[in-house]
C-alpha positions as CSV (number, residue, x, y, z in Angstrom):
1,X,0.0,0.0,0.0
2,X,1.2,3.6,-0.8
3,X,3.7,4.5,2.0
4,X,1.9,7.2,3.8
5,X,3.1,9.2,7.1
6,X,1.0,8.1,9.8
7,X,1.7,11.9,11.9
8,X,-1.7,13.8,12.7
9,X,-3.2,15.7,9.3
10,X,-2.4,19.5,10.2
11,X,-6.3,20.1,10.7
12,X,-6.8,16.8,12.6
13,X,-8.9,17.5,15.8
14,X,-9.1,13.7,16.8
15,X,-6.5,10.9,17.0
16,X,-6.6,8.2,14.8
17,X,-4.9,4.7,15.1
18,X,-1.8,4.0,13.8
19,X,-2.0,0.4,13.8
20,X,-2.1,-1.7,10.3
21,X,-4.0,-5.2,9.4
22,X,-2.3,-7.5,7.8
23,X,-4.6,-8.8,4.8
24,X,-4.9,-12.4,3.2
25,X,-3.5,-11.1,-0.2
26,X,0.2,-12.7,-0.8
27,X,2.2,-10.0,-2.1
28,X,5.3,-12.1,-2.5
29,X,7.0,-15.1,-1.7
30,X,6.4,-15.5,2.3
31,X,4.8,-11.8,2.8
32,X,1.0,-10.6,2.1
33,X,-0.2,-7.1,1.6
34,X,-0.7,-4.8,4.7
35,X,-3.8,-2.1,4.8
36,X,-3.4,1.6,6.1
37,X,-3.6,2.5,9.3
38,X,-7.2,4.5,10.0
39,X,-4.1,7.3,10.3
40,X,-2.7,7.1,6.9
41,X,-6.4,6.5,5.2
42,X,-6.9,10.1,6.7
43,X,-4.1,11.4,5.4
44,X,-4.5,9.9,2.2
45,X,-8.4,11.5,2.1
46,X,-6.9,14.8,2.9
47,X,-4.2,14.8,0.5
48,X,-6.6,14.1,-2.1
49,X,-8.8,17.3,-1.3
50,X,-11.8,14.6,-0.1
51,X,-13.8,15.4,3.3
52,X,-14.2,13.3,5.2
53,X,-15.5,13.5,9.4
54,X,-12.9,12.2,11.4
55,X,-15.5,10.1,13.5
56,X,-16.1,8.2,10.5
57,X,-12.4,6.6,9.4
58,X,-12.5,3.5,11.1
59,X,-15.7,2.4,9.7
60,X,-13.9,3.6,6.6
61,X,-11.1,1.6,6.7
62,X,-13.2,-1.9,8.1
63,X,-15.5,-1.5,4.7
64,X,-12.4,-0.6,2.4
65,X,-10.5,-4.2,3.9
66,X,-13.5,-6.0,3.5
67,X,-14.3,-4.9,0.0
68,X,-10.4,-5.7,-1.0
69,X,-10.7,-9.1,0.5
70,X,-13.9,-9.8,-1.3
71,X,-12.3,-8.3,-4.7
72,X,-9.5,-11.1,-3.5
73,X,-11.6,-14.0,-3.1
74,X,-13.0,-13.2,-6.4
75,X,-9.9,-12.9,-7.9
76,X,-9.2,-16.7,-6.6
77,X,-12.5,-17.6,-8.3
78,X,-10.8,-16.8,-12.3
79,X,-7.3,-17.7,-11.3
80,X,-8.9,-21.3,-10.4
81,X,-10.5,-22.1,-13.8
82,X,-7.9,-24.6,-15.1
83,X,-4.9,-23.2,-12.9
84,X,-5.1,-25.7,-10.3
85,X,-3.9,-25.0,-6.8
86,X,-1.4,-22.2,-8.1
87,X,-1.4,-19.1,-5.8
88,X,-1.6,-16.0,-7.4
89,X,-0.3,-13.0,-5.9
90,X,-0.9,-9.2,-6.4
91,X,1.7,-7.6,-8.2
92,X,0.6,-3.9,-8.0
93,X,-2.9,-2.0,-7.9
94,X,-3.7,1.3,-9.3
95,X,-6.8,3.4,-8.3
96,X,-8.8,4.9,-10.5
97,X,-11.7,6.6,-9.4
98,X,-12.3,9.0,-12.3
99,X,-12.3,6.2,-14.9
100,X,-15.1,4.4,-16.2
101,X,-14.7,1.0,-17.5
102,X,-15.8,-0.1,-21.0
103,X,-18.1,-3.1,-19.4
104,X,-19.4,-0.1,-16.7
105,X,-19.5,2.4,-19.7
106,X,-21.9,-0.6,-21.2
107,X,-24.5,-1.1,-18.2
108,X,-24.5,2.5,-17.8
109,X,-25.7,3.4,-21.6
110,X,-28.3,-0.1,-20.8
111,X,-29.6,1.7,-17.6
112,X,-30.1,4.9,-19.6
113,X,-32.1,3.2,-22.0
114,X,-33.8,0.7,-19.6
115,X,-34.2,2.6,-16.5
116,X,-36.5,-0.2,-14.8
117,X,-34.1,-3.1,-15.7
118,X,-30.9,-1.7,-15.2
119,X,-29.6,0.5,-12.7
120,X,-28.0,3.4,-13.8
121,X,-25.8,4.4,-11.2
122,X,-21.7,4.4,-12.0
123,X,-19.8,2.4,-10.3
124,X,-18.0,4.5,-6.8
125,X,-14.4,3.6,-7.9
126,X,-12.5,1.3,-9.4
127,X,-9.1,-0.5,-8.9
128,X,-7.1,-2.1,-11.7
129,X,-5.3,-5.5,-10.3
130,X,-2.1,-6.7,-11.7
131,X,-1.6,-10.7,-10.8
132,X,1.2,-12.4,-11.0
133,X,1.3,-16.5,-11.7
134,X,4.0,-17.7,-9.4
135,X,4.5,-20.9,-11.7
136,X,5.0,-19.0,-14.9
137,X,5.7,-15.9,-14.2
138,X,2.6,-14.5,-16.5
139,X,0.9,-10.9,-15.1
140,X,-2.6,-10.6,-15.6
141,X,-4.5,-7.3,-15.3
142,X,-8.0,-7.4,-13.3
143,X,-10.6,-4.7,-13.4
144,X,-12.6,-4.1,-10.4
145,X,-15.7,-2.1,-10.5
146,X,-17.3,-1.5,-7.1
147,X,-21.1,-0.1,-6.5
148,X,-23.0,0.8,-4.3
149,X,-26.7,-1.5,-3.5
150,X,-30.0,-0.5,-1.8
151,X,-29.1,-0.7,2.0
152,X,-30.9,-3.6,4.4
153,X,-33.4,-2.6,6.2
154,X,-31.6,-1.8,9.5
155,X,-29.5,1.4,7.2
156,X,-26.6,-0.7,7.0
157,X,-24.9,-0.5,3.7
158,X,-25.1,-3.1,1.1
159,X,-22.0,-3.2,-2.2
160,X,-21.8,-4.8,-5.1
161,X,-18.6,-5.9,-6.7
162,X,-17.6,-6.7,-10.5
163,X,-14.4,-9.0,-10.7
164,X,-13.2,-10.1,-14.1
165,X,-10.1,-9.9,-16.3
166,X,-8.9,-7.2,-18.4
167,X,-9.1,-8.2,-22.0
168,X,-6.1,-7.9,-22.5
169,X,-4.8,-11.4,-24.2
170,X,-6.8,-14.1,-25.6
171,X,-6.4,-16.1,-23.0
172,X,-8.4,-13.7,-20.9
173,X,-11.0,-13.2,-23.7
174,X,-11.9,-16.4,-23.8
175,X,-12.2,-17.2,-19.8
176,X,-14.9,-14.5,-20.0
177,X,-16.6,-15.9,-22.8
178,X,-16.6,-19.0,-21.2
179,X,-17.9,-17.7,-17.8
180,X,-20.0,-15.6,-19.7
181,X,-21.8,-18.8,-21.3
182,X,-21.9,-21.0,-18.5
183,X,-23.5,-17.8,-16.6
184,X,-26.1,-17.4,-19.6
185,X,-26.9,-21.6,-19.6
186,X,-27.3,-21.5,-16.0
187,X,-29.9,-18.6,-15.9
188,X,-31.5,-20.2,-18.9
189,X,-32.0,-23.8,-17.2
190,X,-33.5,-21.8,-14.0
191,X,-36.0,-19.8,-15.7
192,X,-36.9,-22.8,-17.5
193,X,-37.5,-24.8,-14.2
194,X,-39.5,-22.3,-12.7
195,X,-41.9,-21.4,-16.0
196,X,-42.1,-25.3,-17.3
197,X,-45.4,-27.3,-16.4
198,X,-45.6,-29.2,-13.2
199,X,-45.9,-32.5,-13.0
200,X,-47.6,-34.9,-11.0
C-alpha cells in the first residue's frame, strides 16, 4: 500500500490509530499485503482534497479491507479455472476513481435506455489488479468495479462488486466468454425450471 506518514493531518482534531492489518493477499513469496492504518487513510483523504469527518475513518477503513478481501476472493475464483492450486499473488494495484470501465460504460448506456431493468448508477471507484502467476511468471490485469446497492433494512450499507479480467490477451477473452456462457446456460436452465409445467 502507498507509503503514507501516519503523523496527525495538520487540521486533525481527533487521534486516529496508527495500527495496520495484515490482509490475506500474498504480495510475494512468504509476505501478504498490509492495509493503512485509520491514520494514513486520513491522510491519504486529505491529500486528495476529499472530506471526510474524522469520527467516521475506522468504519472507513473496516469497509475498504473488507471490500479488498472480497475483490480477492473473487480474484481466486478466475485464477482457479484450469490453474489448479497455483497461488496467485498481487503484483501492484492502481486506483482509479475517475475512470469508467468499457463493461461499466456498457451497463450504464443499458440503464439509460432501460431505467426499470438496469440500474444506472456508475460504479463509486474502481481499482485495476495486476496478478502475477508464481508458476509462470505470467501478469494478468483485473478490473474491479465497485457499487454501491440499496441498504438492508436496519440502514446498513449493502455493495456490489464486479471482478473479471482485463481483456487484455486471448487467454483472458476467452475465460470471460466462457464464464459468460456457463452464466447465460445456468440462468436459462433456472427460468426454465420455474416457468415449465408441473408435473404430478
Amino acid at each position: 500500500m502507498p507509503n503514507l506518514s501516519q503523523a496527525p493531518a495538520a487540521s486533525q482534531t481527533a487521534e486516529l490509530p496508527i495500527e495496520r492489518t495484515i490482509s490475506s493477499i500474498p504480495r510475494e513469496e512468504g509476505s501478504k499485503w498490509e492495509y493503512p492504518s485509520p491514520q494514513q487513510f486520513y491522510n491519504a483523504l486529505v491529500r486528495k482534497g476529499w472530506e471526510t469527518p474524522e469520527e467516521h475513518i475506522e468504519t472507513m477503513v473496516d469497509i475498504h479491507n473488507f471490500l479488498n478481501e472480497q475483490a480477492w476472493l473473487e480474484v481466486l475464483k478466475w485464477e482457479r479455472l484450469g490453474r489448479g492450486d497455483s497461488i496467485p499473488q498481487l503484483a501492484r494495484f492502481q486506483g482509479k476513481p475517475g475512470e469508467v470501465s468499457p463493461k461499466a460504460r456498457f451497463w450504464l448506456f443499458a440503464g439509460w435506455l432501460f431505467p426499470s431493468r438496469f440500474n444506472n448508477e456508475p460504479p463509486f471507484d474502481r481499482h485495476d489488479w495486476v496478478v502475477r502467476r508464481p508458476r509462470t511468471g505470467e501478469e494478468v490485469r483485473y478490473v474491479i468495479d465497485y457499487y454501491s446497492a440499496p441498504p438492508e433494512p436496519d440502514g446498513s450499507p449493502v455493495f456490489s462488486l464486479d471482478v473479471r479480467p482485463a481483456v487484455d490477451s486471448f487467454s483472458s477473452v476467452k475465460e470471460r466468454i466462457a464464464v459468460a456462457t456457463e452464466e447465460a446456460w445456468a440462468n436459462f436452465k433456472e427460468n426454465n425450471n420455474s416457468t415449465g409445467p408441473a408435473r404430478s
